[in-house]
C-alpha positions as CSV (number, residue, x, y, z in Angstrom):
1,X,43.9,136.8,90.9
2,X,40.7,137.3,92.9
3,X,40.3,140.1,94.9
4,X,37.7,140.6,97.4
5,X,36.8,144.2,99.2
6,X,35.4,145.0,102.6
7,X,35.0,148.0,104.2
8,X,35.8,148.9,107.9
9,X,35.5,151.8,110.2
10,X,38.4,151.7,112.9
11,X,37.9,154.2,115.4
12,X,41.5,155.8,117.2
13,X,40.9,157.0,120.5
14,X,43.5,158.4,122.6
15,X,43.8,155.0,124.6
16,X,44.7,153.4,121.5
17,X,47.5,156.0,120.0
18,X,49.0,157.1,123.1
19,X,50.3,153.2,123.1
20,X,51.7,154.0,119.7
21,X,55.1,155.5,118.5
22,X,55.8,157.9,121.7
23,X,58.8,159.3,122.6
24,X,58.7,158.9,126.2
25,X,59.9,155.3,126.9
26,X,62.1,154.7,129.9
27,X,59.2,154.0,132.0
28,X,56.7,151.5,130.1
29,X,59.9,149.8,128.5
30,X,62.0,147.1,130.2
31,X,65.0,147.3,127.7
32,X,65.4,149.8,125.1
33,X,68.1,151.3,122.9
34,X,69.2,154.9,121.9
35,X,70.5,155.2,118.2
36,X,71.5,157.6,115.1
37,X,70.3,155.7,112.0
38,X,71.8,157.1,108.4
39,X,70.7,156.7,105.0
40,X,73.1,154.7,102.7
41,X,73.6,152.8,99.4
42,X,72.8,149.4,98.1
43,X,76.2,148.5,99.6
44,X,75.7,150.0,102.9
45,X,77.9,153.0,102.6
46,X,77.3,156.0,104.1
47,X,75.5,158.7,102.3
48,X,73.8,160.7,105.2
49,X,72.2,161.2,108.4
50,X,69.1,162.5,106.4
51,X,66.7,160.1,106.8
52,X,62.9,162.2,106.4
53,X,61.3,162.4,102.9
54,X,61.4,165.6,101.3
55,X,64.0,166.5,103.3
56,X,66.6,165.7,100.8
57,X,65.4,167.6,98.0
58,X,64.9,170.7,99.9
59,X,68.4,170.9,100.6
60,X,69.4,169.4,97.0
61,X,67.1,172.3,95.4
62,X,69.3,175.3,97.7
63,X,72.6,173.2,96.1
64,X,71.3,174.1,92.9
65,X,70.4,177.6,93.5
66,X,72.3,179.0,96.2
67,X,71.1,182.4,95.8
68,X,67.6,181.7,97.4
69,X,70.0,181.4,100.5
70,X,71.6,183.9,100.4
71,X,74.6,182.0,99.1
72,X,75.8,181.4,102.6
73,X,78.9,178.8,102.0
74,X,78.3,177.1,105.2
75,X,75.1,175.7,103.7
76,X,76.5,174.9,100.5
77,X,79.1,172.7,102.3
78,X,76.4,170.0,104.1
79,X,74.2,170.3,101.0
80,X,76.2,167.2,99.3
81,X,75.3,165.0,102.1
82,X,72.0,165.7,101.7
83,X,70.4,163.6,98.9
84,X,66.9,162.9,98.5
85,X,64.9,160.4,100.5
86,X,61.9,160.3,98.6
87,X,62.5,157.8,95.8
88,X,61.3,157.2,92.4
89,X,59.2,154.5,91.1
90,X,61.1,151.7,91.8
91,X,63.6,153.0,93.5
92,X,64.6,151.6,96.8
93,X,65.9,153.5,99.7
94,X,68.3,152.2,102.0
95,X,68.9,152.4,105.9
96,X,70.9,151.2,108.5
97,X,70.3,150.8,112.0
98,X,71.8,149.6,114.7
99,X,69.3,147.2,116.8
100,X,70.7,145.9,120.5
101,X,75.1,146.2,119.2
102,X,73.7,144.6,115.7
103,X,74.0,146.8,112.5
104,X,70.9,145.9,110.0
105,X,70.7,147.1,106.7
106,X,67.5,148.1,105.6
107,X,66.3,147.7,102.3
108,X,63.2,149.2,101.3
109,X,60.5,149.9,98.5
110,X,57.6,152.3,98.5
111,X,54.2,151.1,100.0
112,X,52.1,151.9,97.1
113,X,49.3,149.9,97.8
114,X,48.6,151.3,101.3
115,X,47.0,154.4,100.6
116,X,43.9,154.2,97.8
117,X,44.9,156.5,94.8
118,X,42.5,160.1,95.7
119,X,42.3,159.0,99.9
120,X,41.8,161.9,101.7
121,X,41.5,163.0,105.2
122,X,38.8,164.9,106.3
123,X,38.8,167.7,109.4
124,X,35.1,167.7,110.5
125,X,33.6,169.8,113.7
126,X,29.6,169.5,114.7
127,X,29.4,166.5,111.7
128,X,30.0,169.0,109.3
129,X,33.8,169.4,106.8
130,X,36.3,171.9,107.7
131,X,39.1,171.2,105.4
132,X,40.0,168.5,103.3
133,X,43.3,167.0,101.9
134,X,44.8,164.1,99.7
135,X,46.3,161.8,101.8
136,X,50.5,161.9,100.9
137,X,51.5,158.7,100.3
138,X,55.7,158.9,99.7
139,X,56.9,158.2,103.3
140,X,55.5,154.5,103.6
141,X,57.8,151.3,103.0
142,X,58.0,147.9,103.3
143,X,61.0,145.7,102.4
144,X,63.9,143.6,104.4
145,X,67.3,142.9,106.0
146,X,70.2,142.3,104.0
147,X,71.3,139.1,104.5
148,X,68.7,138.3,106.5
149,X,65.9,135.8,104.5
150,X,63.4,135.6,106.8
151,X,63.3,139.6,107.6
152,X,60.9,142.3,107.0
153,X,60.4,145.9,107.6
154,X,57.6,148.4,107.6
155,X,58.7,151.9,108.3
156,X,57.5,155.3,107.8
157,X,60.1,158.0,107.0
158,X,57.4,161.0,107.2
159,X,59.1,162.4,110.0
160,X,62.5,160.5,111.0
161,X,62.2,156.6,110.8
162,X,59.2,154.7,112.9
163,X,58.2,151.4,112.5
164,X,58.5,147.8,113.0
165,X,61.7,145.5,112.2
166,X,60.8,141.7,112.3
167,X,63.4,139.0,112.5
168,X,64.6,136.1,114.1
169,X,65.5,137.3,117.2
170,X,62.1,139.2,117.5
171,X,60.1,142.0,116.8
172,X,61.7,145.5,117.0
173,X,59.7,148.8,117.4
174,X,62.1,151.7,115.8
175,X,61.0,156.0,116.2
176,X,62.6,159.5,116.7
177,X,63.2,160.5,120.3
178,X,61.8,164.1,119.5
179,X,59.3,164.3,116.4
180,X,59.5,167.5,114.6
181,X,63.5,167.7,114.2
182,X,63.3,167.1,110.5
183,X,65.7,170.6,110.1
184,X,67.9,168.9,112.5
185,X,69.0,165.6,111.0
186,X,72.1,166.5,108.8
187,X,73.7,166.2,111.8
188,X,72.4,163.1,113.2
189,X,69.0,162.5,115.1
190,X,68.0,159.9,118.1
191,X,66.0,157.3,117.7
192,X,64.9,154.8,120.2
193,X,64.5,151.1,119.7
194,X,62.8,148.4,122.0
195,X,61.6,145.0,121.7
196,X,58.0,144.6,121.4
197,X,58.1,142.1,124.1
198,X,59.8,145.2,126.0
199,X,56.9,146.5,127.0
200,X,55.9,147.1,130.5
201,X,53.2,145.8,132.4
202,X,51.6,146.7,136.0
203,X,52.2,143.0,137.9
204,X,49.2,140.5,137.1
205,X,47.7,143.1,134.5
206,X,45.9,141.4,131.8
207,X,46.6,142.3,127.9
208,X,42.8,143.3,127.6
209,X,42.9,145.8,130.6
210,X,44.3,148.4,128.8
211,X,41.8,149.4,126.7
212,X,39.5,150.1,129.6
213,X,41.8,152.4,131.3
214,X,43.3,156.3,130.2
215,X,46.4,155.3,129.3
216,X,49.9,157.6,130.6
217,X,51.8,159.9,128.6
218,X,53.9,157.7,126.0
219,X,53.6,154.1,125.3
220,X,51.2,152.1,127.5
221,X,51.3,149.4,125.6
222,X,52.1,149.2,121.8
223,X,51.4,145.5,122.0
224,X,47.8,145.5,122.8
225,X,47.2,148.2,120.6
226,X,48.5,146.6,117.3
227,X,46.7,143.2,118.6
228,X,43.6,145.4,118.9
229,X,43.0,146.3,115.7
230,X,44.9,142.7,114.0
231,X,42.0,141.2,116.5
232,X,39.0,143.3,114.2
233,X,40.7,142.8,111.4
234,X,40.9,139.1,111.4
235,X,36.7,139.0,113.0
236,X,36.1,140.2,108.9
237,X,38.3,137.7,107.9
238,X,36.6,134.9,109.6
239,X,33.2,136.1,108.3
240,X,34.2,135.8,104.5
241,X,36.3,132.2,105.1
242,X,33.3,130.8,102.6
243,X,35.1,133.0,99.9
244,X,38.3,131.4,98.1
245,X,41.4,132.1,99.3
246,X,43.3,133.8,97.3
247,X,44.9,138.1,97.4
248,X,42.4,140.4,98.5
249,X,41.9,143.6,100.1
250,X,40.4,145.3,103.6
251,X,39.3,148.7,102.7
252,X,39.7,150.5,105.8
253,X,37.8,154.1,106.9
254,X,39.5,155.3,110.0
255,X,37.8,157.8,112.1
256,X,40.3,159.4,114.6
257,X,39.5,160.7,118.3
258,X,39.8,164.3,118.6
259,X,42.4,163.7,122.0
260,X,44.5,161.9,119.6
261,X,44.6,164.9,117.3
262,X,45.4,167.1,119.9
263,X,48.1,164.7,122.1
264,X,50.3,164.4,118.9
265,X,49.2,167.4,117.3
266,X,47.5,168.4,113.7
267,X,51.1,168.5,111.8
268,X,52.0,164.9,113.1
269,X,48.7,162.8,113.8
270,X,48.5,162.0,110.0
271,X,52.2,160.5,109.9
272,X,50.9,158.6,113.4
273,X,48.6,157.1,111.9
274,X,49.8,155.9,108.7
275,X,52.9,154.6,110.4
276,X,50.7,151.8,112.3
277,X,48.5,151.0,108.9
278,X,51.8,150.3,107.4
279,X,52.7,148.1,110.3
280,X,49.2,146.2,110.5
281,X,49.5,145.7,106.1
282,X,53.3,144.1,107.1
283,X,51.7,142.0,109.4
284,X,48.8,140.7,107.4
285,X,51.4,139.8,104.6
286,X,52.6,137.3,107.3
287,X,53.1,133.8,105.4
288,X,51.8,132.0,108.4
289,X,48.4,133.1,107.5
290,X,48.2,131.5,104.1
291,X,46.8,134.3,102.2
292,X,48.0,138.1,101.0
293,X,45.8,140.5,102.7
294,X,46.3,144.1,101.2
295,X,45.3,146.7,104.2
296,X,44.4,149.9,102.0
297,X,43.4,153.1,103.3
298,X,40.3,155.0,101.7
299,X,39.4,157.7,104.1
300,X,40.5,159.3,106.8
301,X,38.6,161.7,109.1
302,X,39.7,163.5,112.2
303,X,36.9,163.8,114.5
304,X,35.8,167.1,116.3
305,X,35.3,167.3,120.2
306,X,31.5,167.2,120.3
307,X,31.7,164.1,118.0
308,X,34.0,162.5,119.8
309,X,31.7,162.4,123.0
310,X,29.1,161.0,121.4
311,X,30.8,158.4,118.9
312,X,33.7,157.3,120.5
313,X,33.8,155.7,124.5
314,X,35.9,157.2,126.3
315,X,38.7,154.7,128.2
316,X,37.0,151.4,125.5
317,X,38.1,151.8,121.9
318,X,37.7,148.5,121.6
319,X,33.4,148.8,122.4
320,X,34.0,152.2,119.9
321,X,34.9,149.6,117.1
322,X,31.8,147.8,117.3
């Protein structure tokens, strides 16, 4: 199997990931749902409303030692519904979710090949390193609907479940109402789901004018931003259509906007961001486009302020790509 590798630098501005996996909704989406996913087991039962990685064996590790809790009972009690949602190699995790009064269970397998084994990402001020860091790759996943043959999935579970459900009734955009409620999910946690035809547009606004405007709070448009970067993505593609067809893989540097790291925050912008690189590789493993095209992520650097001014454009990510 040939593989062929190219290189890309994707720069995030705060145009781009304000459109992306926000939890204020009601007013850029037309139709939208509010739900309390659980984790289950191959045969949809109910094991927990657990659902972020790590989360699980936190709680499974005070089961086992209930001293380092001060053996408080209470905590003992809930620790049994608390199993692990980080899996093992080739384990699957399993979901459901409840999309527009339909119940869908999610199967799903760990994304492996989306972050490059020794990625990092990289905290630089003034073009010079701050800090540095392995990228963590056990909240990706792709995988499917039960029971439904033409389904896929690409969700994160880094922090609650975000993503994208496709079917045949559509495209469906799943995250956490509040991010940061990890600690809170033993008893069940929101989660919002929309369509992403949902989203809302001023009248006679074009799909292109929103990356020349500063986009709201929340999602301006999740739409234009995934078509954004599936539109660079697929420019490389046309360049290398002299090459055979067959697997291959776009290596992909992203350099992130300094706005976006503080809008969503140091302890989150990471989970951000490989949320929607797992939702671009689910797309580009599309039949329809008669080739597999592996999306893997080498490098990630978070951009200081001063850099920012002068690398990125402020209000046209899409001229910051170029």
């Amino acid at each position: 199997m040939d593989c062929m590798y190219l290189l890309m630098c994707l720069s995030l501005s705060q145009v781009v990931l304000e459109q992306i996996l926000a939890a204020e909704t009601q007013e850029k989406l037309s139709e939208y749902g509010l739900i309390v996913p659980f984790s289950t087991d191959s045969h949809g039962r109910y094991i927990s409303h657990v659902l972020s990685a790590g989360s699980g064996s936190k709680n499974a590790a005070a089961t086992e030692n209930p001293s380092a809790l001060g053996n408080r009972r209470r905590v003992a009690r809930s620790a049994p519904e608390m199993p692990s949602v980080t899996p093992h190699s080739g384990q699957h995790l399993f979901f459901n979710v409840t999309v527009f009064g339909k119940e869908l269970h999610l199967r799903l397998r760990a994304n492996r090949r989306l972050v490059a084994p020794g990625a990092f990402v990289e905290w630089q001020e003034d073009f010079e390193e701050k800090a540095k860091e392995r990228i963590h790759r056990d909240c990706v996943f792709t995988g499917d609907v039960t029971d439904m043959p033409d389904a896929s999935v690409a969700i994160s579970n880094c922090d609650g479940l975000a993503g994208l459900i496709r079917t045949d009734n559509g495209e469906f955009f799943i995250e956490p109402l509040e991010k940061g409620q990890q600690d809170a999910e033993v008893k069940g946690r929101v989660h919002v789901v929309y369509r992403r035809s949902a989203i809302k547009r001023e009248k006679g606004q074009r799909k292109e004018d929103f990356h020349n405007e500063v986009a709201d709070v929340g999602i301006a448009d999740l739409t234009a931003a995934l078509d954004l970067i599936e539109h660079k993505l697929s420019e490389s593609e046309r360049k290398r259509r002299h090459a055979k067809k067959d697997n291959y893989n776009i290596e992909v540097l992203l350099a992130v906007d300094d706005s976006v790291v503080r809008f969503h925050g140091k302890e989150h912008v990471q989970n951000y961001v490989l949320t929607l690189m797992n939702i671009v590789d689910e797309i580009y493993h599309d039949e329809s486009l008669g080739t597999d095209i592996n999306i893997v992520l080498v490098r990630m650097i978070m951009v200081g302020y001063r850099q920012s001014i002068s690398l990125i454009e402020r209000g046209n990510p899409s001229r910051s790509l170029e």
